[in-house]
N, C-alpha and C positions, 0 to 999 in steps of 0.2 A: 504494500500500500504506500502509494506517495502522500504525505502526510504535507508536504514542503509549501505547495497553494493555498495551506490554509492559516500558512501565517506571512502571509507577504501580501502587499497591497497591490489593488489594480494598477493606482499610476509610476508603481516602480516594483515589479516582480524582484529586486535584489533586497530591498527594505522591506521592514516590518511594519505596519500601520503601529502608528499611535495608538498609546494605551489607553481603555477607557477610561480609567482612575488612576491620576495619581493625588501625592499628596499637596496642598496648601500651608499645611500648620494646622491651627486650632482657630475655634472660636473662640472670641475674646469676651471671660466672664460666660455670661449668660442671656438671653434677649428676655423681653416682657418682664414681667411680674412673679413668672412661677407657682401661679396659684393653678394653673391647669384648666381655667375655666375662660379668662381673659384673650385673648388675640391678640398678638403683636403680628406689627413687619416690618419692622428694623433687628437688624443685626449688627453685632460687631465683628470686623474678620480683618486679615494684615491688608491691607491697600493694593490697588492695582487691580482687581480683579474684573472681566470689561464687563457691562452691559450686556443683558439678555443671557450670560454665560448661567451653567446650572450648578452648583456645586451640593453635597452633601457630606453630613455630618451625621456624628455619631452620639444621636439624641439622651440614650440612656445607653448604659452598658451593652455593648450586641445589637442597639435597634438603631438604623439608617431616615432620618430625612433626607430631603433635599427641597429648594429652596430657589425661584430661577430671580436674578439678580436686574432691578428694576434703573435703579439709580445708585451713588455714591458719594456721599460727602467725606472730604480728610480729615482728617485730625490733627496733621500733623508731625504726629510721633512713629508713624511705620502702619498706623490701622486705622481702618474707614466705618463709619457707619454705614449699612448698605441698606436702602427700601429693598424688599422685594414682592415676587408675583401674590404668593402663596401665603396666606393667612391665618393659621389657626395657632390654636393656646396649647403648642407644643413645649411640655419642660425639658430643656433644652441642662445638662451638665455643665460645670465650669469647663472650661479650656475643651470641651469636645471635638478630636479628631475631624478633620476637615480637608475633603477630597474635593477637586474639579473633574470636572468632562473637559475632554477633548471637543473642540469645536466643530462641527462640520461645515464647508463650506463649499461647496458644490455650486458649480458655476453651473449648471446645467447643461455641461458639454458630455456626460454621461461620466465624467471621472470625478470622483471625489476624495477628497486633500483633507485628513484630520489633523487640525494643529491643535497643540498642546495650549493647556491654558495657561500664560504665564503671569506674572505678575512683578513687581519688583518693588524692593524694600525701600523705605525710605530713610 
């Protein structure tokens, strides 16, 4: 069994597509209130992170949200406030593990380019 096509990408059969998760850091503290009943949609996360990107986190021990990324304001110190899409009165852990997706961007010529999500520190 050739096994080899199923880890290489259409627009370069020598490379591997982009991974669908990797990591960001953590989220910073915690969002809302934490009474589990209230809604928040801000976040704190490290800066950089663009618009529309989706990233998740690691809500409770073992359990995964995720969260798609509306706007961002700086703070200055290396992390951002972030609105985002999704809303609900999720209790969210201190400093909880925090992954991005890879973006797709598919020009509609039939090949599609996954770029990593990057970000940079300030």
């Amino acid at each position: 069994m050739d096994v080899f096509p199923a880890f290489t990408s259409d627009a370069d059969p020598s490379k591997a597509p982009a991974s669908k998760m990797f990591p960001l850091g953590n989220v910073i503290g915690h969002p809302g209130n934490q009474d589990g009943v209230t809604t928040w949609d801000t976040i704190k996360m490290p800066s950089g992170i663009p618009r529309g990107a989706q990233v998740t986190f690691e809500y409770q021990p073992g359990v995964w949200a995720s969260r798609t990324i509306l706007n961002e304001v700086a703070n200055g110190d290396g992390t951002s406030d972030y609105k985002v899409q999704e809303v609900f009165a999720t209790n969210v852990q201190d400093n909880a593990a925090l992954y991005g997706r890879a973006m797709n961007l598919d020009s509609g010529s039939g090949t599609t380019t996954h770029v990593p999500l990057c970000f940079t520190r300030s």
